[in-house]
C-alpha positions in Angstrom: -83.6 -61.5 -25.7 -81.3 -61.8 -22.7 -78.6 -60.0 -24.3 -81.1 -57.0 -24.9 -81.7 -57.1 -21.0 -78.7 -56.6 -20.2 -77.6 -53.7 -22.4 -80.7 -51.8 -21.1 -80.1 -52.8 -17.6 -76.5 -51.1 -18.0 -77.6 -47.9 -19.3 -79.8 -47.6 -16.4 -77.7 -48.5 -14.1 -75.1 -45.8 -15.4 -77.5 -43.8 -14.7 -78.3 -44.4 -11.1 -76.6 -41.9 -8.5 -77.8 -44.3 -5.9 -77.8 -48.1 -5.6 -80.7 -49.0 -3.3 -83.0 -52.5 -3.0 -85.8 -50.9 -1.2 -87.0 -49.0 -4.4 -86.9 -51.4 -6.4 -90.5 -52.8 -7.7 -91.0 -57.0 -7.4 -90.6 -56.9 -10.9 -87.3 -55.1 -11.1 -86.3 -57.5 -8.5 -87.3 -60.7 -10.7 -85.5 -58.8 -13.4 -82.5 -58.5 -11.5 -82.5 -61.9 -10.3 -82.0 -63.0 -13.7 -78.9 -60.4 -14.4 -76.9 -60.7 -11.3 -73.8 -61.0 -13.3 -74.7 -57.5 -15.1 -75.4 -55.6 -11.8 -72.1 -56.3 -10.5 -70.2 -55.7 -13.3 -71.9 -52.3 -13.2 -71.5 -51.5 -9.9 -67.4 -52.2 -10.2 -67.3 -49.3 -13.0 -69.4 -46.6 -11.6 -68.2 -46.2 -7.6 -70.7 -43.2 -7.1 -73.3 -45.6 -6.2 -72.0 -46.2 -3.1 -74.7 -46.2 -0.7 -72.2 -44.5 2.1 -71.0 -42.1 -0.3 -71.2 -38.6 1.1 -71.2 -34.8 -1.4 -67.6 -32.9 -1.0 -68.3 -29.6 0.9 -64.9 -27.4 1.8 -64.2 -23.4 2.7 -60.7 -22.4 1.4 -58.4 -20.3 3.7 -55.6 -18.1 1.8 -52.6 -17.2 4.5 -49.9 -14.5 3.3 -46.2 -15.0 3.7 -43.2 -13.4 2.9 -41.1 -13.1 -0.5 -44.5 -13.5 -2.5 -45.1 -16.6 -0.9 -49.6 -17.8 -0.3 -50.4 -20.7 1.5 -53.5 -22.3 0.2 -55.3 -24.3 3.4 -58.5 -26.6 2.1 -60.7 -27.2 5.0 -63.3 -30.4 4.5 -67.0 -29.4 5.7 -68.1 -32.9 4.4 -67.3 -35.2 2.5 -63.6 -37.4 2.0 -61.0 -38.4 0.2 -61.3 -36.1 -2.0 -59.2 -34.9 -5.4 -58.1 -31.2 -6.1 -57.8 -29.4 -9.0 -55.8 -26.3 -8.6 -56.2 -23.4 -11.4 -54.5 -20.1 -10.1 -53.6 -17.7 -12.5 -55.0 -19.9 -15.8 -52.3 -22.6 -15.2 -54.3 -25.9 -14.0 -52.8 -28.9 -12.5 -53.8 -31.3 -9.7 -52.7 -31.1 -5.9 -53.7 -31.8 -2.6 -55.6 -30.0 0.3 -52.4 -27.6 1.3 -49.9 -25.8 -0.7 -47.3 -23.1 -1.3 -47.4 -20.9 -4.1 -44.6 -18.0 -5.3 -45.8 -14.9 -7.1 -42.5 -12.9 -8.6 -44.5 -10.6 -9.6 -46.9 -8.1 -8.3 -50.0 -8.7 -10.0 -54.3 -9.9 -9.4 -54.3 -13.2 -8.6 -57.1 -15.5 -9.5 -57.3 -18.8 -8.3 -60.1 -21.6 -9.2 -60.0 -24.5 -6.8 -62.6 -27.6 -8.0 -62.7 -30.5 -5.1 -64.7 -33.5 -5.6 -64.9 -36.9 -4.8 -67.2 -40.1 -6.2 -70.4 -38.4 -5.1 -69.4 -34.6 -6.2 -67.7 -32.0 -6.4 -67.6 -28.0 -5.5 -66.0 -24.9 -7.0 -64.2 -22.4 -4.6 -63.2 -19.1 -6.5 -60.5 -16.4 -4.9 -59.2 -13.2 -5.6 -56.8 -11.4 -4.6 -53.7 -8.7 -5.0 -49.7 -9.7 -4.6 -47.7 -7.1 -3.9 -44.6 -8.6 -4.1 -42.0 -8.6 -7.1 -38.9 -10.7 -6.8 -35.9 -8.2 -7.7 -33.9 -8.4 -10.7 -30.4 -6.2 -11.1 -30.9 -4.7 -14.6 -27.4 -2.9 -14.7 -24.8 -0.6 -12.2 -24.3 3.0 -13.3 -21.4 4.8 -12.4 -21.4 8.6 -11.9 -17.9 10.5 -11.5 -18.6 12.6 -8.0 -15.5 14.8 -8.2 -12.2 13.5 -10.1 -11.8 10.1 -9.7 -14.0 9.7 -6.9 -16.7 7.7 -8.1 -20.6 6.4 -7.2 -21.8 2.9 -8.2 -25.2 2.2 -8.0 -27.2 -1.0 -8.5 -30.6 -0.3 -10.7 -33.4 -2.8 -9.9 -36.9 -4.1 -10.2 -38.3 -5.4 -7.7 -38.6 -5.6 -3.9 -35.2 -4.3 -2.5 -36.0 -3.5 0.8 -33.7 -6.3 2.7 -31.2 -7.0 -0.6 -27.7 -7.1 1.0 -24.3 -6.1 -1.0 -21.0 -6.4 -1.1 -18.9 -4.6 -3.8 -15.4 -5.9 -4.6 -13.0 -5.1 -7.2 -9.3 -3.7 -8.4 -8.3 -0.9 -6.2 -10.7 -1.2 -3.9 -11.7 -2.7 -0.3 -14.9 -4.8 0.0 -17.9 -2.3 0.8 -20.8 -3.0 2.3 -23.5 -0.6 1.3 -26.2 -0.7 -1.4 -24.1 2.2 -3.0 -20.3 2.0 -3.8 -18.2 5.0 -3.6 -14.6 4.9 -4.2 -11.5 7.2 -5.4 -9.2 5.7 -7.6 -5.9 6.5 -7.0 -4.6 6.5 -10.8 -5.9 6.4 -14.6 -7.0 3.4 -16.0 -9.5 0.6 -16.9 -10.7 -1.5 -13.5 -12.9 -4.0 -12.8 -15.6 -4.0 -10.3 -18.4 -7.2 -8.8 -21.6 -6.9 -6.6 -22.8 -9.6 -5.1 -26.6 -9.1 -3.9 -29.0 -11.8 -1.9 -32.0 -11.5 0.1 -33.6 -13.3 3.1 -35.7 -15.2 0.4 -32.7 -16.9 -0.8 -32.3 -14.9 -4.3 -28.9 -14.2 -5.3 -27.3 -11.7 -7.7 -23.5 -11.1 -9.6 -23.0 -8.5 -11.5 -19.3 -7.9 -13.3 -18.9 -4.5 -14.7 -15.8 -1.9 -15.7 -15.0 1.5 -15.6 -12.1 4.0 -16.9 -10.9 6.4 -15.0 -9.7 9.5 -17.1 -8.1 11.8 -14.8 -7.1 12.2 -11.6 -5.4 14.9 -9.7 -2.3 14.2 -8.2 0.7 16.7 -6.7 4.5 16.9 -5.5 5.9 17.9 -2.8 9.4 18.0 -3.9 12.3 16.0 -2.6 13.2 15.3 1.3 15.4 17.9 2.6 18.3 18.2 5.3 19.3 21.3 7.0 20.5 22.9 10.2 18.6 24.4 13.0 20.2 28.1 12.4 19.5 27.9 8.8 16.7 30.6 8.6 13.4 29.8 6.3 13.3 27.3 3.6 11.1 28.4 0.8 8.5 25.0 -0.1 8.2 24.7 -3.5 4.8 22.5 -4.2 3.7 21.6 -7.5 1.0 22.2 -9.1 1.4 25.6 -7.5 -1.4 27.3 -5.3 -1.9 24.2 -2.8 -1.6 25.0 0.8 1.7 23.3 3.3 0.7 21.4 7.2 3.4 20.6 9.4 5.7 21.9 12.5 7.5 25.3 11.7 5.5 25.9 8.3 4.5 29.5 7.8 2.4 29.7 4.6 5.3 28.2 2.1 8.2 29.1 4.2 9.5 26.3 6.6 11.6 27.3 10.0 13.9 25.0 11.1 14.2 27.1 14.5 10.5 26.5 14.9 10.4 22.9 14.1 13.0 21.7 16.4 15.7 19.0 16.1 14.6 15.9 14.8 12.4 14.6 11.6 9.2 16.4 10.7 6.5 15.4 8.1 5.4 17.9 6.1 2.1 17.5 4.1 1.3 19.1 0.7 -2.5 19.8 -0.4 -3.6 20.5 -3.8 -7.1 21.3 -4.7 -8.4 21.2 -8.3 -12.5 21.1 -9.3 -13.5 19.4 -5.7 -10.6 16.9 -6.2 -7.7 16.4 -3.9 -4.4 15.4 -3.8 -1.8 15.1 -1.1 1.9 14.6 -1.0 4.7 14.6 1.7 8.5 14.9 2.4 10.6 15.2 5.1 12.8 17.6 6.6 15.4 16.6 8.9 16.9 19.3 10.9 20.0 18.7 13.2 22.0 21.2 15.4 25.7 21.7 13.9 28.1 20.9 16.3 31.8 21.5 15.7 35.2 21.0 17.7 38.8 22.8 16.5 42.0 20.7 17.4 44.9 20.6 15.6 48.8 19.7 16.7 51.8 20.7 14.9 55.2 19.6 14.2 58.7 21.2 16.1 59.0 24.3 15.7 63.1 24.8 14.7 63.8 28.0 12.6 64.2 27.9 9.5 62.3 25.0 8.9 58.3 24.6 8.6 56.0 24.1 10.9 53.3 21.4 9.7 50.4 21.9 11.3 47.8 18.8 11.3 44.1 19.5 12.0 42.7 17.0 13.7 38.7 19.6 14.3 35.6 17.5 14.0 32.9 18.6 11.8 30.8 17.4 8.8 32.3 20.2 5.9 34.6 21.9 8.0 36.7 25.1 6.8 39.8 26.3 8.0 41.1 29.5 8.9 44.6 29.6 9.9 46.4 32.8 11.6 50.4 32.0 12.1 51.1 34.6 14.4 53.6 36.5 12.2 51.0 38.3 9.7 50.8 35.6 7.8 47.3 33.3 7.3 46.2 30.1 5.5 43.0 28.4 4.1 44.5 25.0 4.2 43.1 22.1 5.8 46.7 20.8 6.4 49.5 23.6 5.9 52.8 24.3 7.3 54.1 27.8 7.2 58.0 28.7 7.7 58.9 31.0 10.7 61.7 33.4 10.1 62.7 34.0 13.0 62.9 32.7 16.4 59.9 33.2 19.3 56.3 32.7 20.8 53.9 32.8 18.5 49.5 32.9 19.3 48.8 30.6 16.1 44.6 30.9 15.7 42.6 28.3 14.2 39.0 29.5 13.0 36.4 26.2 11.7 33.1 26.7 10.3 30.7 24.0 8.8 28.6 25.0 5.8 27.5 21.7 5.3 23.7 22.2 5.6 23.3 26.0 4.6 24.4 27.0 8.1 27.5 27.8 9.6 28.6 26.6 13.1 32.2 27.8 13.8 34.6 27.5 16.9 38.4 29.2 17.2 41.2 27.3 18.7 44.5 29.5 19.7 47.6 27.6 20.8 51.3 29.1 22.0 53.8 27.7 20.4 57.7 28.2 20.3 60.0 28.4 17.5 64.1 27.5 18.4 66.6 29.0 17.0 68.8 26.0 14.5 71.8 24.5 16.7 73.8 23.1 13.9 73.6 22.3 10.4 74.2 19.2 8.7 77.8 18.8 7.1 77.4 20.7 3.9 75.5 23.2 5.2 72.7 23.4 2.6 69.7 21.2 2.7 67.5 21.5 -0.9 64.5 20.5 -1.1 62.8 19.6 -4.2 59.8 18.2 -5.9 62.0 14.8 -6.8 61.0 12.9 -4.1 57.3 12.1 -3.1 56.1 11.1 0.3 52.6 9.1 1.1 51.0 9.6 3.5 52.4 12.9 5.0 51.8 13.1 7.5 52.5 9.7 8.8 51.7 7.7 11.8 54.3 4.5 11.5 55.4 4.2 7.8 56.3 6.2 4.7 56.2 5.3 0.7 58.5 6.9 -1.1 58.6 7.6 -5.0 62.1 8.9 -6.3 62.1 10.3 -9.7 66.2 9.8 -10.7 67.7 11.2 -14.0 68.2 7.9 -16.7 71.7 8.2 -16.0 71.4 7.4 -12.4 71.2 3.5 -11.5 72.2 3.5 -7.9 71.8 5.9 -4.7 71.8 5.9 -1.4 68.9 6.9 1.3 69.1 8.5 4.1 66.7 9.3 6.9 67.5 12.2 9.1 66.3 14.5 11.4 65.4 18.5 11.1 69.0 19.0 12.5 70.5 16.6 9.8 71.4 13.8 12.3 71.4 10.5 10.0 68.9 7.8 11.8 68.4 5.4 9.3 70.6 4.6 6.1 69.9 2.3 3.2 73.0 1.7 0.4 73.2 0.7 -3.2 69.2 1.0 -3.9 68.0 0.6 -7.5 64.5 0.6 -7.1 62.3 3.6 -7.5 59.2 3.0 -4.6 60.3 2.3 -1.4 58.8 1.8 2.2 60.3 2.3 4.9 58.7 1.7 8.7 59.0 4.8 11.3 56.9 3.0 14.1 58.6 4.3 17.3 59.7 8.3 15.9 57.9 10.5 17.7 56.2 13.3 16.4 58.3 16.0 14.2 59.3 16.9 11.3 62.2 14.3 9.4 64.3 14.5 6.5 64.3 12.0 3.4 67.8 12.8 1.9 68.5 10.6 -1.8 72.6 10.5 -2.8 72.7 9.5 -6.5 75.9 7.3 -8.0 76.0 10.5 -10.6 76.9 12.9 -7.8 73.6 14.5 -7.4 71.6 15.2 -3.7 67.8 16.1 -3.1 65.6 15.4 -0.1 62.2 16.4 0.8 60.5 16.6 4.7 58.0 14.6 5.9 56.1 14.5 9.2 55.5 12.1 11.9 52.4 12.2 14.4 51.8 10.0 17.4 
């Protein structure tokens, strides 16, 4: 019988909310007397007969942040140490009195917050709208403004308002803008990145390509040099129709007079469909300067005169008048005076070099003498036999003989316009010789070859100091 006691003492006791003496009947107390053991045993498994229990009672407070972010504040009325269940949005699990929840997307949100303890428990329901939807880059689309001048931009979902960007990629600075425009200079496939992030710590990359078709593009033509008196240029752009900026341009003509001396940039603009392309080149325009000089060798009739021209210029051409009717388009020539007398010899230089012509005239007295004496035999031939370098010279002469086969020895002799031997060489064999003049002053001298075979030739050559 004492074991039945006990099991119905347990099942009420289980059912007891709260454990006191006082309302216990004499009886009861006998009774419990006898299961003291029991009554402990039950009070260790069921707590919420604690007589200093007291019922959970709580208001819930709901505080918006940013970046979808809810704080959820629990604030205890009675009760303590109490458990939470958290249910928002049918997803249930178990929490404490204050916490942080995310929504990424905008959407009702219903939460269900039960709080209880040993003695009970109490249901607090909220509802409520997020408005914020974290943003997600779906793709970039690219749109072709005008040639190769082209628009990215990002397409997303989402909240975007403080997103941040930077674009990077082939042929192109970083940018900074939520947009990306660029030109690209030349056909091709390129590669582009975004990088995105917000204040609420989301980050994006996005890799993407595009292929550039077409692009417009122009010549100027080449660089160009000319002289400041050269009149208009004509500019010859390509594709033609675009338009010419720069110093001394006139539509498509460029003046050198207007520029100036010096280098000048000149810019070529073409225009096709909105697009543009520019191209340079420059012109270089100097001021021809030119200076006539020339000296020339004695002057003994009948001889020639060997006039050396010593002008400055870049292309220089020569105009020589003799004096005696008689003219020359030589840079170098020598000219044979007849007879004896003053002559006004004229020397006229132009430069053509750079499509202009700068010219200046030199004129020069000189005097022809009449011939003293001849050498011995009386005849001096000159022939094409004997070949000076350089003529004229300023210190020493090579000399090429071209002698018969049957000639294996000659002599040489150096003489001057009158005949006079000065230097003499025997029994030569060889057919280049040198031979030093450094101390002759300037005039016209006499190589003179004797052959072993009886034969005689000679041919002039000048010296200049």
């Amino acid at each position: 019988m004492p074991r039945q006691k006990k099991l119905i003492i347990f099942v009420l006791f289980k059912n007891i909310t709260k454990f006191d003496l006082t309302n216990i009947n004499l009886n009861m107390k006998r009774f419990l007397n006898l299961s003291l053991l029991i009554v402990v045993f039950s009070y260790n498994l069921i707590s919420t007969c604690k007589a200093d229990c007291i019922p959970v009672d709580a208001v819930l407070g709901i505080q918006k942040l940013n970046c979808g972010q809810f704080k959820f504040h629990i604030e205890l009325v009675n009760g303590s140490s109490p458990w939470v269940q958290w249910t928002i949005n049918g997803k249930t699990k178990m929490g404490s009195l204050d916490t942080v929840v995310r929504f990424t997307n905008a959407s009702l949100v219903v939460c269900k917050i039960v709080i209880g303890n040993n003695c009970s428990s109490v249901t607090l329901d909220s509802t409520f709208n997020n408005n914020y939807t974290k943003p997600v880059l779906l793709k970039v689309e690219s749109e072709i403004k005008e040639c190769s001048d082209v628009l990215l931009k990002p397409k997303f979902i989402g909240n975007t308002s403080d997103l941040n960007f930077i674009w990077t990629g082939d042929d192109m600075m970083d940018i900074h803008d939520s947009e990306a425009r660029h030109t690209y200079t030349m056909p091709g496939k390129y590669s582009y990145k975004i990088y995105a992030n917000n204040s609420c710590g989301d980050q994006f990359i996005y890799d993407g390509k595009i292929t550039i078709e077409n692009t417009v593009s122009c010549n100027a033509g080449n660089d160009l040099r000319t002289c400041i008196d050269a009149g208009a240029i004509k500019l010859n752009g390509k594709p033609f129709g675009g338009q010419w900026f720069g110093k001394g341009i006139r539509g498509n003509m460029f003046y050198p007079e207007l520029a100036g001396n010096g280098e000048h940039t000149m810019v070529y603009l073409y225009k096709l469909n909105g697009c543009v392309a520019t191209d340079t080149l420059i012109a270089q325009v100097e001021k021809l300067e030119v200076e006539a000089d020339f000296i020339q060798s004695s002057n003994i009739v009948p001889s020639a005169v060997l006039f050396a021209n010593y002008s400055k210029g870049k292309r220089i051409k020569s105009v020589w008048n003799f004096g005696d009717g008689n003219s020359s388009l030589l840079t170098n020539p020598e000219h044979i005076y007849t007879n004896p007398g003053t002559y006004i010899v004229t020397l006229d230089i132009y430069d053509e070099e750079l499509g202009c012509m700068a010219s200046k005239t030199l004129t020069k007295y000189i005097t022809v003498e009449p011939l003293l004496f001849r050498p011995s035999n009386n005849i001096i031939t000159y022939n094409n036999r004997i070949n000076i370098t350089p003529n004229p010279s300023l210190g020493q002469i090579q000399v090429s003989i071209d002698k018969s086969a049957e000639v294996n020895e000659f002599d040489v002799q150096l003489t001057d316009i009158y005949g006079k031997v000065l230097v003499s060489y025997n029994n030569l064999t060889q057919d280049h010789l040198t031979f030093a003049v450094p101390h002759w002053p300037s005039g016209v001298f006499i190589v003179r070859v004797l052959c072993n075979d009886g034969s005689e030739f000679s041919q002039k050559f000048v010296t200049l100091r």
